[in-house]
C-alpha positions as protocol buffer text, in pm:
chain_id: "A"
residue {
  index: 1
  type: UNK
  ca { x: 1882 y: 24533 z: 11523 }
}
residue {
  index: 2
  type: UNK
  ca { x: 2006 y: 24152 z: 11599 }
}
residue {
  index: 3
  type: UNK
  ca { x: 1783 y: 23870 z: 11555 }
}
residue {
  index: 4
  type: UNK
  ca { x: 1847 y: 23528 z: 11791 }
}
residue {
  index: 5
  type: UNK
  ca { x: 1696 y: 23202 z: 11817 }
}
residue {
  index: 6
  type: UNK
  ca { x: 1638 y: 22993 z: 12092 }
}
residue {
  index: 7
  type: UNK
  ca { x: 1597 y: 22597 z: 11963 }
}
residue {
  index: 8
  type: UNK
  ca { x: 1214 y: 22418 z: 12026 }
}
residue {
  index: 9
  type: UNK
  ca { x: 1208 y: 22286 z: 12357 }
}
residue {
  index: 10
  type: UNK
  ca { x: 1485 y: 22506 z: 12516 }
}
residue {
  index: 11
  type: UNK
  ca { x: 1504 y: 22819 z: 12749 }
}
residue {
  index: 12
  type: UNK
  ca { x: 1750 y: 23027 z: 12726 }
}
residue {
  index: 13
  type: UNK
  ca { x: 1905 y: 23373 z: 12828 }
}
residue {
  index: 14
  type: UNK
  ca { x: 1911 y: 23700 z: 12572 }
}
residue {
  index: 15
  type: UNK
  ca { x: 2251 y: 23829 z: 12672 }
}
residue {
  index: 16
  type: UNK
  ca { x: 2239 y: 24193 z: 12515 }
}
residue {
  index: 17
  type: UNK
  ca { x: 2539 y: 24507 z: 12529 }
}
residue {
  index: 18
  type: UNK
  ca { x: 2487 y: 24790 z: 12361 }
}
residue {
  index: 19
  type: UNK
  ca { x: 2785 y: 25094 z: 12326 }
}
residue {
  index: 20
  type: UNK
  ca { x: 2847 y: 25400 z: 12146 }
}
residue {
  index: 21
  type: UNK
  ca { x: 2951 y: 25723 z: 12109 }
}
residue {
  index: 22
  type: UNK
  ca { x: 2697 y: 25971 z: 12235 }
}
residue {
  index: 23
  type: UNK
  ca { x: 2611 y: 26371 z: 12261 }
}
residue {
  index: 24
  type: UNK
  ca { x: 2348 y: 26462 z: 12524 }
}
residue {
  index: 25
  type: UNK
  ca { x: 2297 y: 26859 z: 12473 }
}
residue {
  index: 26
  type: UNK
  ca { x: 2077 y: 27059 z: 12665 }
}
residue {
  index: 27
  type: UNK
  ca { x: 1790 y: 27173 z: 12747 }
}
residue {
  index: 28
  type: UNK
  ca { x: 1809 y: 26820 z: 12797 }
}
residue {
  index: 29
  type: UNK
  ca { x: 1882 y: 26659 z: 13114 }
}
residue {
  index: 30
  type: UNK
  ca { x: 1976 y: 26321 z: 13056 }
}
residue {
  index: 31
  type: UNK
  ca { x: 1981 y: 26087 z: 12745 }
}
residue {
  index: 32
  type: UNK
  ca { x: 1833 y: 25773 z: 12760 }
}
residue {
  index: 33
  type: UNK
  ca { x: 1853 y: 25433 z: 12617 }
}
residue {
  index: 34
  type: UNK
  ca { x: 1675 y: 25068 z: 12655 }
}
residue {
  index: 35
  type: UNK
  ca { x: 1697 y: 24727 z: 12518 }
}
residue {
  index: 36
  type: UNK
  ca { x: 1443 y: 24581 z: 12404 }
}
residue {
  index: 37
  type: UNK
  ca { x: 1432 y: 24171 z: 12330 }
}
residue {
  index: 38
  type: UNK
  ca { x: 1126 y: 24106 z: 12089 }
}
residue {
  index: 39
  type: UNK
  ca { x: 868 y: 24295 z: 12245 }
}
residue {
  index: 40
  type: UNK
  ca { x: 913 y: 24380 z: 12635 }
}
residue {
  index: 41
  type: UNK
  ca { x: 1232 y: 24599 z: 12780 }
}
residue {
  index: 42
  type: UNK
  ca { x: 1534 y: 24415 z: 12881 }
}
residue {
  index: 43
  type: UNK
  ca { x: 1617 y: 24355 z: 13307 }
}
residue {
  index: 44
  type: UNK
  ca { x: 1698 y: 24508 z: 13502 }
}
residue {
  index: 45
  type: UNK
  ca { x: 1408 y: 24783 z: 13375 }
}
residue {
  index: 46
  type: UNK
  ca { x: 1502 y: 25020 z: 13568 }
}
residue {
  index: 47
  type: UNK
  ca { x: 1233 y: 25316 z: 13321 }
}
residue {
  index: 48
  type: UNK
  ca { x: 1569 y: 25545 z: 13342 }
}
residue {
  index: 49
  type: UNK
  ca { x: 1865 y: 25435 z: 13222 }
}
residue {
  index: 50
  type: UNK
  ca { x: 2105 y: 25746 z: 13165 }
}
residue {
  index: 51
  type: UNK
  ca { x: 2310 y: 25667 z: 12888 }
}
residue {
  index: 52
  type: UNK
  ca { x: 2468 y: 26084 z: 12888 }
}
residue {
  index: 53
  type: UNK
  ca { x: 2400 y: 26388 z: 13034 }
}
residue {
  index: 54
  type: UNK
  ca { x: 2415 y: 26730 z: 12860 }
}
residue {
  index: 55
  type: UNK
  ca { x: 2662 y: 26816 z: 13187 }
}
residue {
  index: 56
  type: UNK
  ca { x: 2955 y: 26803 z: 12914 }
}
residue {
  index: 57
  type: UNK
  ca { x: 3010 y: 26955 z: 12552 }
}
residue {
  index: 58
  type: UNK
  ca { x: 3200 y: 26679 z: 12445 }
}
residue {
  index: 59
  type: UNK
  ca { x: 3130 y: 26351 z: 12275 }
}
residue {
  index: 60
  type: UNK
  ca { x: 3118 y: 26039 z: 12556 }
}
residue {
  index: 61
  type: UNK
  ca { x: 3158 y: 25643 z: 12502 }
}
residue {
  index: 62
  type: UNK
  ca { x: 2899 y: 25456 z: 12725 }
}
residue {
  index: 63
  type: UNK
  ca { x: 2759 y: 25126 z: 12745 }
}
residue {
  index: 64
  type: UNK
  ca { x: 2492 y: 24903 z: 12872 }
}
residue {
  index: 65
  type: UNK
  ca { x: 2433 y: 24564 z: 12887 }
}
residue {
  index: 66
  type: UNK
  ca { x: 2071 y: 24386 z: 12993 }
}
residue {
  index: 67
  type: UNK
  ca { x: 1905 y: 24013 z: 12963 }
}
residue {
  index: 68
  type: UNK
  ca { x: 1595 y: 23860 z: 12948 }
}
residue {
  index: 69
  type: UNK
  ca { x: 1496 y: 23505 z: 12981 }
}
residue {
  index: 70
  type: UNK
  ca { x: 1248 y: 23350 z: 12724 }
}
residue {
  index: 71
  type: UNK
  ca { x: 1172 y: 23052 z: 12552 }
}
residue {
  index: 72
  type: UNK
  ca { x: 1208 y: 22887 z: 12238 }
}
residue {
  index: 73
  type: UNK
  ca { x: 1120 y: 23136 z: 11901 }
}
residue {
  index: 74
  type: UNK
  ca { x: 1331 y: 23425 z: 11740 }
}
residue {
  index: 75
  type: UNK
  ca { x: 1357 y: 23745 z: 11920 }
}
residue {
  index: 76
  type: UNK
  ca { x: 1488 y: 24071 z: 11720 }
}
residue {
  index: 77
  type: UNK
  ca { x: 1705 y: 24274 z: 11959 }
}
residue {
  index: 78
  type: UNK
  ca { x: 1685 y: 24646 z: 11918 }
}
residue {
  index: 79
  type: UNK
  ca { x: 1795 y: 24937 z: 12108 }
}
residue {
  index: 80
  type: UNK
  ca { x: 1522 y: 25281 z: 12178 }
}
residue {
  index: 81
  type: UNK
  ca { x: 1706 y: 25587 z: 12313 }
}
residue {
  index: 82
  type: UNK
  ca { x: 1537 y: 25935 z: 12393 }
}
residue {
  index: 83
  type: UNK
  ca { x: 1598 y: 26290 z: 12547 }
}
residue {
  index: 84
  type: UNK
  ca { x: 1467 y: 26319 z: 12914 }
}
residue {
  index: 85
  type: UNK
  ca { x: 1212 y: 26632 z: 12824 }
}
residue {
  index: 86
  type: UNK
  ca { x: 1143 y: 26599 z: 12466 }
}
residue {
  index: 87
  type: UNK
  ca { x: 1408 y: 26863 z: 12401 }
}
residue {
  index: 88
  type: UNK
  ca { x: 1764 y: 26908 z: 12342 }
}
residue {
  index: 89
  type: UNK
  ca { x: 1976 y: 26679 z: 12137 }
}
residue {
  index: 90
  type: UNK
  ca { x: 2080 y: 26283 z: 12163 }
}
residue {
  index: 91
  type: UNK
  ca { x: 2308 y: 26194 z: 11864 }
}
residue {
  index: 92
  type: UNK
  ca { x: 2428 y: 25813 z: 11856 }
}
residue {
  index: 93
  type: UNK
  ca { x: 2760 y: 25726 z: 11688 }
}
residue {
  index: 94
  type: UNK
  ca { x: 2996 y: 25454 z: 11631 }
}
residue {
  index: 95
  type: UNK
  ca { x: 2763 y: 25207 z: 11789 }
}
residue {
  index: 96
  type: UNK
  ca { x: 2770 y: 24820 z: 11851 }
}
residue {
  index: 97
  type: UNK
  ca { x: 2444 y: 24610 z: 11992 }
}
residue {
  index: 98
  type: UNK
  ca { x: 2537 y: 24198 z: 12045 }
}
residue {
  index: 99
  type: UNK
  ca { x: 2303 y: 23960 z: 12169 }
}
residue {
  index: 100
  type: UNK
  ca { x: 2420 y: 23632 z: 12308 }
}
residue {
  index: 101
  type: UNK
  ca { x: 2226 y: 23315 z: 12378 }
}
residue {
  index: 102
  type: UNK
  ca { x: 2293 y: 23116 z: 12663 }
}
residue {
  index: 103
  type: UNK
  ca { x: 2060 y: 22800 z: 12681 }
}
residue {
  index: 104
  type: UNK
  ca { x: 1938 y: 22694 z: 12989 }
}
């Protein structure tokens, strides 16, 4: 998790990338993963965002970057992943989440 502040009386931009080192294994389908800035899913929410597939046996690298645009307060920056069915496994390694503020 990242915390940010945006100043009193400013809006800003949540600038957030997320990568890692992933295994997707089946039964599972895909892997998914979200942003989330303080309480509401980063844009674009697209509701599935593969971040692997169990089509490979093999570790991947992936990323994923997503913004929001709020006003002033501080924000905590987190990242929710999950397996497509409920099954299978989605292991996260050698990960890095930023979060950037760009004031309006």
């Amino acid at each position: 998790m990242v915390n940010v502040t945006v100043p009193a009386g400013r809006q800003a931009i949540i600038l957030a990338r997320f990568s890692a080192e992933s295994f997707c294994s089946a039964p599972a389908e895909y892997c998914y993963v979200e942003i989330l800035i303080g309480d509401s899913v980063a844009e674009p929410d697209t509701g599935d965002a593969a971040f692997d597939s169990a089509s490979t046996s093999y570790y991947s690298s992936s990323s994923i970057e997503r913004f929001r645009s709020v006003g002033p307060g501080s924000y905590a920056v987190r990242v929710r992943y999950w397996v497509f069915n409920g099954n299978g496994l989605f292991h996260i390694d050698d990960s890095l989440l930023t979060a950037e503020v760009i004031l309006k």
